[in-house]
Structures are given as structure tokens and as C-alpha cells.
C-alpha positions in Angstrom: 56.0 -97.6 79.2 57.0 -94.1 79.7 57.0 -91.8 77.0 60.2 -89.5 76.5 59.5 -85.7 77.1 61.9 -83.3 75.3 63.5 -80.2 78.2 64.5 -77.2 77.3 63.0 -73.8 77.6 60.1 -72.0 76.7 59.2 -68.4 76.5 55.2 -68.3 77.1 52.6 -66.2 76.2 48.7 -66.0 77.8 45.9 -64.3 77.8 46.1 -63.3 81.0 47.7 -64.6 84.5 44.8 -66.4 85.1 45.8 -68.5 82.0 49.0 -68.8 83.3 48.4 -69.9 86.6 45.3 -72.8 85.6 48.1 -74.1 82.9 51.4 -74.1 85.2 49.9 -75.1 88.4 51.6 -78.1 88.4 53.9 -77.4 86.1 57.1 -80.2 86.9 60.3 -77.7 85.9 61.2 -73.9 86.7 58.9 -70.7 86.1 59.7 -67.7 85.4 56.8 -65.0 86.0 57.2 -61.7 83.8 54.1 -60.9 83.5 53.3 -57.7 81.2 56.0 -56.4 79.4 56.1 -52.8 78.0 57.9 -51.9 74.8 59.8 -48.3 74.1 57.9 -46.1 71.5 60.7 -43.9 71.4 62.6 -40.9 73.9 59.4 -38.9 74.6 57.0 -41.5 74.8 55.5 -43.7 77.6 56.4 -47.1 77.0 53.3 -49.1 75.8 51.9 -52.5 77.2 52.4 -55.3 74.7 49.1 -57.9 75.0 49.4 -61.2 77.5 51.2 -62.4 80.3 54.5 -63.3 79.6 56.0 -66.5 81.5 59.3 -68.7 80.7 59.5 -71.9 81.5 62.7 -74.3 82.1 62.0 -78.7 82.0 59.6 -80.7 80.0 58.2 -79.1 77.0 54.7 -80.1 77.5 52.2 -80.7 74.6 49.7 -78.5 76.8 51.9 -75.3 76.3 53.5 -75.8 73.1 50.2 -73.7 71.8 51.1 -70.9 73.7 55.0 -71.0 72.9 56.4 -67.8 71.1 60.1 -66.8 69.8 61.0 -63.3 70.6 63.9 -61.7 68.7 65.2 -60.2 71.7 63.8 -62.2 74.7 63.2 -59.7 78.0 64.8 -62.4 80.3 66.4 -65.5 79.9 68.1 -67.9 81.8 71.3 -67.8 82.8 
């Protein structure tokens, strides 16, 4: 029997890309690579590096990366 999976999209968060790449190596749907995102602090400031690798992810919404799923207010990219 096979077992349903649910598709949609994912916005992912790692430790690193290291992570990443061991837990999406053979990943069935689409990747999207970020990577570190950096966040304004304001007009005369450096932006400042948020913690992770960022990756999206567009297919099956495997129990293996649900863990690392987050919901960003105001994602940095989505799909079109």
C-alpha cells in the first residue's frame, strides 16, 4: 500500500548547510537554497546575520523535515 503524502511548501530552517544538504539530498520536489539571511537593524546599521541556513522547499512534506519547518511573517522569497 502506499501511503498518501501531503505537497505543499515549506520554508526550512538548519543549523547549517551541511544540515541542509545530508537532509535534502534526495529530496523528491523543488529546492530553494537561501542560505543566511540578514535582517535591517535600522538606516545606519549593518544588517545582522539571523542564525541557520534558510532553504524552501516545494512537493511532499516529509516527516523528516517537518522538525525543521518555520513560519516567517514576511517570508524572504517565495514561490511564484
Amino acid at each position: 500500500m502506499i501511503e498518501d503524502l501531503t505537497y505543499g511548501d515549506l520554508y526550512l530552517k538548519f543549523a547549517d548547510e551541511a544540515e541542509a544538504t545530508s537532509l535534502l539530498e534526495d529530496y523528491p520536489g523543488a529546492v530553494d537554497v537561501i542560505g543566511i539571511i540578514y535582517q535591517s537593524t535600522g538606516e545606519d546599521t549593518p544588517p545582522v546575520e539571523l542564525d541557520g541556513w534558510h532553504v524552501n522547499t516545494r512537493g511532499p512534506m516529509l516527516e523528516s523535515l517537518l522538525p525543521y519547518a518555520v513560519h516567517p511573517a514576511h517570508p524572504v522569497r517565495v514561490w511564484a
